[in-house]
NUMI-12709 format. One line per 3 residues: their letters; for each residue x, y, z of N, C-alpha, C, CB. Coordinates in steps of 0.1 Angstrom, whole numbers. Glycine has a CB too. Example, Ala and Ser with C-alpha at 12.3 -4.5 7.8 and 13.67 -1.06 7.14 Angstrom:
BEGIN
AS = 132,-57,78,123,-45,78,132,-33,78,113,-45,90 | 128,-22,71,137,-11,71,129,0,79,141,-6,57
END
This chain:
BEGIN
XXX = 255,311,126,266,314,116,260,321,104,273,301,112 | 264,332,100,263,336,88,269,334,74,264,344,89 | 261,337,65,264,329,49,279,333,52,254,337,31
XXX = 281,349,49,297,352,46,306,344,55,302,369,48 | 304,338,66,318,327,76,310,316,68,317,324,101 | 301,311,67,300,299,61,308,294,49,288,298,59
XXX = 302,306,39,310,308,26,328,304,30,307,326,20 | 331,309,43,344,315,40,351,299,48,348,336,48 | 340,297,52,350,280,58,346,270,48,345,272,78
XXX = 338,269,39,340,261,27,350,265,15,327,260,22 | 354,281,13,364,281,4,376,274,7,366,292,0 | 378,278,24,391,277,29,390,258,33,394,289,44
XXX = 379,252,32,385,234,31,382,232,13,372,219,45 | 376,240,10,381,233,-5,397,237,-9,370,238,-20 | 400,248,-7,420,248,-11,427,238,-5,429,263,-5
XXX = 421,234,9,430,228,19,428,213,15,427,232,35 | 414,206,8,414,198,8,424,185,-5,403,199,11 | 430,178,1,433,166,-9,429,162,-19,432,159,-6
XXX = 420,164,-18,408,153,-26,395,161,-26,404,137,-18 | 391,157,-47,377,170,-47,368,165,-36,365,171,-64 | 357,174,-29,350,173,-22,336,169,-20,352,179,-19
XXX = 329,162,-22,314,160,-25,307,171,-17,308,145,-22 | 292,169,-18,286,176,-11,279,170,4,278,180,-20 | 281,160,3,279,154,19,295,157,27,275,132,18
XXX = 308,158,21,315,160,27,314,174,30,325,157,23 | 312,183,25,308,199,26,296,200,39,301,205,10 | 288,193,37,277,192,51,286,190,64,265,177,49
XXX = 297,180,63,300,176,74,307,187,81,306,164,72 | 313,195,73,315,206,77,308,216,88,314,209,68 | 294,217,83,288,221,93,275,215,99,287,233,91
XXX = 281,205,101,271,191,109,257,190,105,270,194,126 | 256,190,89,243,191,85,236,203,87,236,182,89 | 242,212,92,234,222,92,231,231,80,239,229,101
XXX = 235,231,71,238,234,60,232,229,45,249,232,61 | 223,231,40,216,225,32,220,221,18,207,230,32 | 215,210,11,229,213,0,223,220,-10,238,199,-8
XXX = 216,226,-14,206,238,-20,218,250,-15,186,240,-11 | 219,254,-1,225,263,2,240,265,-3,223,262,13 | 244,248,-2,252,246,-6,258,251,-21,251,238,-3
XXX = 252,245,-27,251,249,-43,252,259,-44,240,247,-51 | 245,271,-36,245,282,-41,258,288,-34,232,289,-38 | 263,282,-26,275,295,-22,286,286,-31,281,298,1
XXX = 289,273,-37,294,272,-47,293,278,-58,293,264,-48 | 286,286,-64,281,295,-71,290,310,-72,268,296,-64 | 289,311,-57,292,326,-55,307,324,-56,286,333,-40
XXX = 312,314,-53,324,312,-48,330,312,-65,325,297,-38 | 318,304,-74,327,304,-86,327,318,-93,323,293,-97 | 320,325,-91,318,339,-95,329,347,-87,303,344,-92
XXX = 334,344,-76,345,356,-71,354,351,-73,346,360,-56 | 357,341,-79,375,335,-85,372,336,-98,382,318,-80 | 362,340,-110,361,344,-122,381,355,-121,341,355,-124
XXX = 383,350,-132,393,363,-135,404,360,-130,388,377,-128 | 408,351,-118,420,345,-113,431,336,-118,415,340,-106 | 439,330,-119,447,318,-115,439,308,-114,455,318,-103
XXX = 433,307,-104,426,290,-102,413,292,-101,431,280,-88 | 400,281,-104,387,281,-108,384,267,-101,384,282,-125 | 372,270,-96,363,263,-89,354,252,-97,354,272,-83
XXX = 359,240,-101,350,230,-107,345,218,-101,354,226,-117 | 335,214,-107,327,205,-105,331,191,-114,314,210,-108 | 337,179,-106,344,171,-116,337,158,-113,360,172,-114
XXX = 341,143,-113,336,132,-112,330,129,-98,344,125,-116 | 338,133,-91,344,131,-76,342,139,-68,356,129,-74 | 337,147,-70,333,157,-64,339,176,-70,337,152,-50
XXX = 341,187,-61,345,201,-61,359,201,-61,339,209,-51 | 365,205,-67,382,212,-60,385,225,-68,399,200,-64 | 392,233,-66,397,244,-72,413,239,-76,397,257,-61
XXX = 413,244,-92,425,237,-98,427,253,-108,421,219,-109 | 438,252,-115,450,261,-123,435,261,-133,469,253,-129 | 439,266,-140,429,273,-156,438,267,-164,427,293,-160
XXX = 437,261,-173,441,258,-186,454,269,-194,428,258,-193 | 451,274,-194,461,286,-202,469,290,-192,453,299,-208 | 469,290,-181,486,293,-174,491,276,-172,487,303,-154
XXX = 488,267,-173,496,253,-177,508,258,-180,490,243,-188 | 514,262,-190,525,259,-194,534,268,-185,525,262,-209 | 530,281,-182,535,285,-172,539,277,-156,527,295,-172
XXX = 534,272,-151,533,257,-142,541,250,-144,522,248,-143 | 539,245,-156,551,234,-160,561,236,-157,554,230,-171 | 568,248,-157,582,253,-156,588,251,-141,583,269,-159
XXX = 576,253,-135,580,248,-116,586,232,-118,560,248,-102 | 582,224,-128,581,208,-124,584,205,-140,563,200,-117 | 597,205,-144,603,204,-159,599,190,-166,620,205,-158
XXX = 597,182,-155,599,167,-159,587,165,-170,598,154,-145 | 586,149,-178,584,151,-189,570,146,-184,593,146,-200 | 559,151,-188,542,139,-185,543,128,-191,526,144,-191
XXX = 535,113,-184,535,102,-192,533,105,-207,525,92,-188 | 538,97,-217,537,93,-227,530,81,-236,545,93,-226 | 524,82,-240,508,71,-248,512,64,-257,494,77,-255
XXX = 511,58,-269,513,57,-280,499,60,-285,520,46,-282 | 500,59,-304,488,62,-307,475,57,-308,488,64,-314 | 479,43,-306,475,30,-309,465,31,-289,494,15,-313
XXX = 476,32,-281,472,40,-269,460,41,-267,476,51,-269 | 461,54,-270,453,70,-268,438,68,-278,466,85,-276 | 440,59,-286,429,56,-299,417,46,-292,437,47,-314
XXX = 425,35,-284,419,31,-278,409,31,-267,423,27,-278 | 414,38,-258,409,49,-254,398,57,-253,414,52,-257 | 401,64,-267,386,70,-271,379,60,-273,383,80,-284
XXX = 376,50,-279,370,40,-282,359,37,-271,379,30,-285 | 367,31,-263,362,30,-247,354,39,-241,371,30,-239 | 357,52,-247,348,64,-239,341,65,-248,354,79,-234
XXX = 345,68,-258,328,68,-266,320,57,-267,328,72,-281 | 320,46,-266,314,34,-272,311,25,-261,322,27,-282 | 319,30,-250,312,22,-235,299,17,-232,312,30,-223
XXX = 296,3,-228,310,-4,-223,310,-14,-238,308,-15,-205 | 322,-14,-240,329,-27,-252,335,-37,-253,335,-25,-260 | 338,-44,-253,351,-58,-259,360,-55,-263,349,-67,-268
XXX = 372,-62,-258,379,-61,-268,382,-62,-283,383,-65,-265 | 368,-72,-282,365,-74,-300,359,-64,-304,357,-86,-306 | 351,-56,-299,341,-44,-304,356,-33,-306,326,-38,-289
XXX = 366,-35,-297,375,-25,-304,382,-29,-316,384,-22,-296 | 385,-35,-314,394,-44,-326,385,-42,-338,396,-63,-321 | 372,-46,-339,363,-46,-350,365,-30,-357,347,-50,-344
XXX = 363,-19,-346,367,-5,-348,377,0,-355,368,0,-338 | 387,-3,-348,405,-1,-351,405,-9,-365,419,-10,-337 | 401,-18,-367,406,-31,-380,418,-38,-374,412,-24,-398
XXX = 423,-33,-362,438,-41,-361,432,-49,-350,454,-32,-356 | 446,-59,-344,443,-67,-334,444,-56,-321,453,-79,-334 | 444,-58,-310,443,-49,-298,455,-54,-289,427,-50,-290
XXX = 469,-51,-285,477,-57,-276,471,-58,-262,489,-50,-276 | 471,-68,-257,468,-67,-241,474,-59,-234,471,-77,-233 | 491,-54,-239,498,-42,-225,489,-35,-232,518,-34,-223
XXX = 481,-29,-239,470,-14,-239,466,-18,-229,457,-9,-252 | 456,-23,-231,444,-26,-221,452,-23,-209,437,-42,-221 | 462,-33,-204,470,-34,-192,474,-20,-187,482,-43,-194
XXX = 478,-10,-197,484,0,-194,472,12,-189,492,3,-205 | 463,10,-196,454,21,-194,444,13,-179,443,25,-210 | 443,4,-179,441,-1,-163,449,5,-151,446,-15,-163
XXX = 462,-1,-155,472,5,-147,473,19,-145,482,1,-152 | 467,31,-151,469,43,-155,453,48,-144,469,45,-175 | 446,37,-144,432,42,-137,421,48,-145,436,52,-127
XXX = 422,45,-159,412,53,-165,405,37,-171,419,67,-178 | 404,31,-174,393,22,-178,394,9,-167,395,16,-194 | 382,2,-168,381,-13,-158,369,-19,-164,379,-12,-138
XXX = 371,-31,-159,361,-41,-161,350,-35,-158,363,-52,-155 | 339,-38,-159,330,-37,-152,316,-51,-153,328,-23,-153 | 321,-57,-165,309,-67,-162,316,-74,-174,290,-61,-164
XXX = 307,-85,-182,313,-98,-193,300,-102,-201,321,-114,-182 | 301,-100,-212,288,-97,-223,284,-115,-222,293,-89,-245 | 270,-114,-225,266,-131,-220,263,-134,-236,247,-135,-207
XXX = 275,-138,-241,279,-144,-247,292,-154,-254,276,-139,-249 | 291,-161,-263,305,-175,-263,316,-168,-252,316,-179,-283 | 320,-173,-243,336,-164,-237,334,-157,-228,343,-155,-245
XXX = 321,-153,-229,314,-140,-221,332,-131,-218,304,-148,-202 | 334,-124,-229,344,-111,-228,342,-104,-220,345,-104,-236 | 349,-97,-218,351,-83,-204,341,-72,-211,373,-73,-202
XXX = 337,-64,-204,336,-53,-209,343,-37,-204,323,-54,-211 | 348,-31,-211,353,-22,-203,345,-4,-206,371,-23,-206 | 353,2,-193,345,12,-194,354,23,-188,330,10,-189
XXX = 350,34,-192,366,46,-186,358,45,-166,366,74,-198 | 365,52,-161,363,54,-146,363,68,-142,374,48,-138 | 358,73,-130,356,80,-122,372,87,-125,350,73,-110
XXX = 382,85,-120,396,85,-124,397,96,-138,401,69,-128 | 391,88,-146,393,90,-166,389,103,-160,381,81,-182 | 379,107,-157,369,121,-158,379,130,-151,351,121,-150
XXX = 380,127,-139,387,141,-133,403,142,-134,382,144,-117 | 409,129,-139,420,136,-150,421,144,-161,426,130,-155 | 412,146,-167,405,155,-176,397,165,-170,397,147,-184
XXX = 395,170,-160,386,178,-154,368,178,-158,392,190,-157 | 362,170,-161,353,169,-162,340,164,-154,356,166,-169 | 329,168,-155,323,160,-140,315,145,-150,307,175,-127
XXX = 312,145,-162,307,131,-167,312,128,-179,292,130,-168 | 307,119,-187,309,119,-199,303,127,-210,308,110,-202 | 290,130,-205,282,142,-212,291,152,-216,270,148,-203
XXX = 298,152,-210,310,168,-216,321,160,-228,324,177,-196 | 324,151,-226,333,149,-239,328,154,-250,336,134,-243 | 335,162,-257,332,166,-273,326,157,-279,344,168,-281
XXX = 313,159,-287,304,151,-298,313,150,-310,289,160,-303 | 313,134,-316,318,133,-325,318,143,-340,313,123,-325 | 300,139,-336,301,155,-352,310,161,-354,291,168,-353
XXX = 315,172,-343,320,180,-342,339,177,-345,314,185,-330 | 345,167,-345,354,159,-342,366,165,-346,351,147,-346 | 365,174,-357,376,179,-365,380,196,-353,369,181,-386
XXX = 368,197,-345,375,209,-345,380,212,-327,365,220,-351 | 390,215,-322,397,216,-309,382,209,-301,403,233,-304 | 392,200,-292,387,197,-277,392,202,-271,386,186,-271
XXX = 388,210,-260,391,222,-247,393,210,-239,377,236,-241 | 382,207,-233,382,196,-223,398,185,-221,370,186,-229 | 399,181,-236,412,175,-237,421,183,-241,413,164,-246
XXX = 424,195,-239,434,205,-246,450,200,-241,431,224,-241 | 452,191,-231,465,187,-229,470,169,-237,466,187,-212 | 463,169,-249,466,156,-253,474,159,-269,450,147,-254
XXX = 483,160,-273,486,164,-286,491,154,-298,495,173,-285 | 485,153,-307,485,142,-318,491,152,-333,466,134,-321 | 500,143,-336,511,149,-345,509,144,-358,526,144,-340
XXX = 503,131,-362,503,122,-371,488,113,-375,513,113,-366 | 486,109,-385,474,103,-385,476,87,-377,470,102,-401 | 465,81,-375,467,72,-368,463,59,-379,459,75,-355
XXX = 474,47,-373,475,38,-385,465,28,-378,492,31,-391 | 453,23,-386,442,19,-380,435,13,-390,436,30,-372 | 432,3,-398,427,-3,-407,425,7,-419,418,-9,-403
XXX = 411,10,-416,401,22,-428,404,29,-421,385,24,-433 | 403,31,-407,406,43,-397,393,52,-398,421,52,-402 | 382,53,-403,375,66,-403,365,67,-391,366,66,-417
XXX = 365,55,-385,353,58,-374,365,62,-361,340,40,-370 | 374,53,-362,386,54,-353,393,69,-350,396,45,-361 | 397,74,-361,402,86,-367,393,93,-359,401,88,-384
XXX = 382,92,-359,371,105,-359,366,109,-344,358,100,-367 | 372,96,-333,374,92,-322,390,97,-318,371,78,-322 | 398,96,-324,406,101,-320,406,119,-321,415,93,-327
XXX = 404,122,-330,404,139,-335,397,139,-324,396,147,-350 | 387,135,-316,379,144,-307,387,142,-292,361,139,-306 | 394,134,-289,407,134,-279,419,149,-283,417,114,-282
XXX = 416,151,-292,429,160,-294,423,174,-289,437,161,-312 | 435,183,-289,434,199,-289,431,201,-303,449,209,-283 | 441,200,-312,437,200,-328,442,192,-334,440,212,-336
XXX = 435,181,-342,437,174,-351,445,172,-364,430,173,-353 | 452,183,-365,453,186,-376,468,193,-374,442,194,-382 | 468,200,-362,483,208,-366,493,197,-355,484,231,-357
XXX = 502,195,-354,508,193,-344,519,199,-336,509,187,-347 | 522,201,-323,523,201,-309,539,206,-314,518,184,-300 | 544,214,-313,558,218,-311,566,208,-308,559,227,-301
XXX = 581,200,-307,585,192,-299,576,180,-295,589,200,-290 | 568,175,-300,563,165,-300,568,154,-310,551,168,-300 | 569,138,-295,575,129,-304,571,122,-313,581,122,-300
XXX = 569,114,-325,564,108,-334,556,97,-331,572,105,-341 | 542,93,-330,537,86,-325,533,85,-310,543,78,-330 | 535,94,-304,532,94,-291,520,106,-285,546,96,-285
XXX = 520,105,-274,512,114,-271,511,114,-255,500,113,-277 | 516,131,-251,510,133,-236,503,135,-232,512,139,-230 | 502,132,-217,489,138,-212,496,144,-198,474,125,-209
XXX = 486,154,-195,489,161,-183,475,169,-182,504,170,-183 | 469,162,-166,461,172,-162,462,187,-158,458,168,-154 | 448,192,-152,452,205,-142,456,204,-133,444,212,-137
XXX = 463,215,-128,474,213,-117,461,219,-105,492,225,-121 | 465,212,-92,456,214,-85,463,225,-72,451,198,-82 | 458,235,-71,463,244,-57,468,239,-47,454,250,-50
END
């Protein structure tokens, strides 16, 4: 088999497939014959000949998929009117917390926020698939500790945490999160470490979101081919 059929039966199961693809699933393809060096590289090529398109070839938690580009979203939406879940701020704050400061307590949030922490958060963003337990600090109570998931990342399109926006930077657009929109400051004790966690979840901090409701906040991923 040559690269160009090779190339051309891995583009055609990454459109087709369900679910992003790793690179041992890509082998199986062609029964290990296929090296994943080689691999890599015709992922490569592949992301270079859909440069300029509709949909782009990324590399996310979970593996490869080809998804919509960011900037025709809104265009998309129009196929599927209905409204994306809804967060609150309190939410969405928590949240960052968790992604930046992983893994923490609920008291390590709480300490952050200045407020108390409702359990439906926690409950909800469980339920949502972006944070979980993963272990209980050996100490009085031994608390949970939580941490975002595999999930968190490639609803966001991302392949780790290394790509979330650096705090420093915090005031100015997250691309990565460009579908999260915050309208209002967030009510949060002193709020400044909190705040500053939050700004880096947003597209921009500062303006707000057209038609966006008071205290809330959507989310909606890339749309996937």
């Amino acid at each position: 088999m040559n690269t160009a059929d090779a190339r051309r039966i891995l583009e055609t199961a990454l459109i087709c497939a369900q679910e992003p693809l790793t690179l041992r699933d890509m082998s199986v393809l062609f029964e290990g014959a296929v090296s994943y060096d080689t691999l890599r590289s015709m992922l490569a090529d592949l992301q270079l000949a859909w440069t300029g398109k509709g949909v782009e070839l990324v590399c996310i938690a979970t593996g490869w998929r080809f998804q919509s580009r960011p900037e025709l979203r809104p265009f998309l939406d129009r196929l599927h009117p209905e409204k994306p879940p809804k967060y609150s701020r309190a939410t969405m704050e928590t949240l960052a917390i968790i992604a930046y400061r992983q893994p923490v307590t609920r008291g390590d949030m709480e300490d952050i926020r200045g407020v108390t922490i409702n359990s439906t958060i926690l409950k909800q963003l469980e339920d949502r698939g972006w944070i979980e337990v993963i272990g209980h600090r050996e100490t009085v109570g031994r608390p949970a500790l939580y941490a975002t998931t595999r999930q968190f990342l490639d609803d966001l399109g991302l392949a780790s945490l290394d790509a979330l926006p650096p705090l420093e930077v915090a005031q100015a657009p997250a691309d990565a999160l460009g579908a999260l929109d915050f309208d209002a400051p967030a009510e949060t004790g002193d709020g400044s470490e909190a705040t500053a966690l939050e700004a880096s979840l947003s597209e921009d901090a500062e303006a707000a979101a057209p038609g966006a409701e008071p205290d809330l906040i959507s989310f909606e991923g890339p749309h996937e081919p």
